[in-house]
C-alpha positions as CSV (number, residue, x, y, z in Angstrom):
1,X,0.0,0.0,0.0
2,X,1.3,3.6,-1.0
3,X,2.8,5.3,2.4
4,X,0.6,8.2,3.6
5,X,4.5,9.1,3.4
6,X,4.8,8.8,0.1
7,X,5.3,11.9,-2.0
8,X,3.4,10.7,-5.5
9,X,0.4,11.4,-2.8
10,X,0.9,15.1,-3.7
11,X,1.2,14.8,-7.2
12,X,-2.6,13.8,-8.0
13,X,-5.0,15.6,-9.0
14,X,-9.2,15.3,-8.5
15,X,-11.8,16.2,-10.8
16,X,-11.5,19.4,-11.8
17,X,-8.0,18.6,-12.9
18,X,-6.3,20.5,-10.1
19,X,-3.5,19.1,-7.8
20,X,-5.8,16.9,-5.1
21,X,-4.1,15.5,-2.3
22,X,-6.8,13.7,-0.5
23,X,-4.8,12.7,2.7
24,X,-6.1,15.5,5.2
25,X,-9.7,14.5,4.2
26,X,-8.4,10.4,5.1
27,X,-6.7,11.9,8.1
28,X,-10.1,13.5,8.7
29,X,-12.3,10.2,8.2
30,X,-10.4,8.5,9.9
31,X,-10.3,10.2,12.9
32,X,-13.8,10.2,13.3
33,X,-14.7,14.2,12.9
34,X,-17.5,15.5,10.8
35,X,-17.2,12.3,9.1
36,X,-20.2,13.7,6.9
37,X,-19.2,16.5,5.8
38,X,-15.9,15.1,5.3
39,X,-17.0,12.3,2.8
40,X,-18.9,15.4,0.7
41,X,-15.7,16.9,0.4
42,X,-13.8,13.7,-0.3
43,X,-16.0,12.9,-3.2
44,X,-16.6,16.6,-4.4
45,X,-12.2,16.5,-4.7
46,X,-12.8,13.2,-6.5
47,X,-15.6,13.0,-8.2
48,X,-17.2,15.7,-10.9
49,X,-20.0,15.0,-13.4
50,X,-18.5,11.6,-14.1
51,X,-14.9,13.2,-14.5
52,X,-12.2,12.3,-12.3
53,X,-8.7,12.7,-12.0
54,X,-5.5,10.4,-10.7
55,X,-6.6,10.6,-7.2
56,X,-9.3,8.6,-8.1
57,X,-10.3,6.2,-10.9
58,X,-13.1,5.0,-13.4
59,X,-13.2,3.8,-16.7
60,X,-15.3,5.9,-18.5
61,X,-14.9,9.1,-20.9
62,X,-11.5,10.5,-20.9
63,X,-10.7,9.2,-17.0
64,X,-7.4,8.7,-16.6
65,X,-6.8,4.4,-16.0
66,X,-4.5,4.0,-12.9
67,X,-1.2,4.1,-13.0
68,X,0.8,0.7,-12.9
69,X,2.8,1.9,-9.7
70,X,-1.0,2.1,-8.1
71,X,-2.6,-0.5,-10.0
72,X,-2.2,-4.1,-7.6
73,X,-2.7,-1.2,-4.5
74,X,-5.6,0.1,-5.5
75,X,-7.5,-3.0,-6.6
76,X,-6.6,-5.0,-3.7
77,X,-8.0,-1.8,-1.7
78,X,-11.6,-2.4,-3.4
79,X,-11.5,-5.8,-3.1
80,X,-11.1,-5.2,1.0
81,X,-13.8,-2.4,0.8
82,X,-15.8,-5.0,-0.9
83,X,-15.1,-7.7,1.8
84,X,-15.7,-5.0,4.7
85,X,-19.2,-4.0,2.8
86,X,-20.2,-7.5,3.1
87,X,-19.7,-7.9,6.5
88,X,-21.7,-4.7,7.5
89,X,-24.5,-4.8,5.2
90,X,-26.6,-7.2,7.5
91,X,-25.8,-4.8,10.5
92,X,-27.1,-1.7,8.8
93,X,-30.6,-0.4,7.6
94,X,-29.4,2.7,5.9
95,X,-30.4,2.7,2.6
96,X,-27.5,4.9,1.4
97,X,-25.1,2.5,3.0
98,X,-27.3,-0.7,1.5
99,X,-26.4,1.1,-1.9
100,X,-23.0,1.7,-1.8
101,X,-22.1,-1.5,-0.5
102,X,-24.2,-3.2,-3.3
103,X,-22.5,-1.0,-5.8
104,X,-18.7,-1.9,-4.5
105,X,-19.2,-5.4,-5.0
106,X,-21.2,-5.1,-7.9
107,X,-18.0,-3.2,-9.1
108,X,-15.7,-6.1,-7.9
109,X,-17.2,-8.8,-9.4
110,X,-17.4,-6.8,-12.7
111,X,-20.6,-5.5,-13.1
112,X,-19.6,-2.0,-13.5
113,X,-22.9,-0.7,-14.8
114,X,-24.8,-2.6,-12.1
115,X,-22.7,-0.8,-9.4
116,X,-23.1,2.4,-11.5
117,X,-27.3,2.4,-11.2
118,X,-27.2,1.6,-8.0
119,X,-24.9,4.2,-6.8
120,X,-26.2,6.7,-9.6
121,X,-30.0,6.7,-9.0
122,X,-32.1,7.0,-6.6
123,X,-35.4,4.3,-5.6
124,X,-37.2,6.5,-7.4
125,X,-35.4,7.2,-10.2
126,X,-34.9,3.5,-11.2
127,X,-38.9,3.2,-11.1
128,X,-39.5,5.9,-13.2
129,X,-37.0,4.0,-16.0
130,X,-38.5,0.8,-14.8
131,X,-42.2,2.5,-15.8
132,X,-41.1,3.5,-19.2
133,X,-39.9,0.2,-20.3
């Protein structure tokens, strides 16, 4: 796993193409503060209108794919997320959290779009598409 000591950390950048160094918002999380708010500005850094940049990764439109020095890291890191998610889902009734966890290991076992939809769209959202088919 790349050190929290580790330089490249500094070199990413997030969505909006700007250097992104996402370790005081993990120090953050993980200390247990605001962890709300924190996770809003986690995935507004990471995550824009589908774009993202090398501080965070997806396959789609002109994303950037990870790079080979982060590759085994980062995939390994979903596959625990994955693993974690499975092990909580039974202990939680939060929808939101139901969702994600669905959508990781949708993701995981390669159903990418599956894991998109359910992350994506809302209940009803998906029944308004399920109504027009």
């Amino acid at each position: 796993m790349l050190s929290l000591d580790d330089n490249r950390w500094g070199t990413l950048t997030g969505a909006y193409r700007m250097k992104c160094d996402p370790r005081p918002l993990l120090a953050k999380l993980e200390s247990g503060r605001d962890r709300a708010t924190t996770w809003h500005e986690l995935w507004d850094e990471l995550h824009h209108q589908g774009g993202v940049g090398d501080a965070s990764y997806r396959t789609k439109g002109e994303n950037r794919k990870v790079p080979e020095w982060f590759e085994k890291d980062y995939f390994r890191s979903i596959q625990e997320l994955a693993q974690l998610g499975i092990s909580e889902i039974s202990r939680t009734d939060e929808r939101e959290a139901v969702r994600a966890i669905l959508s990781v290991v949708a993701i995981i076992k390669g159903l990418r779009t599956h894991g998109r939809f359910l992350l994506e769209y809302e209940e009803d959202e998906l029944l308004d598409m399920e109504s027009r088919l």
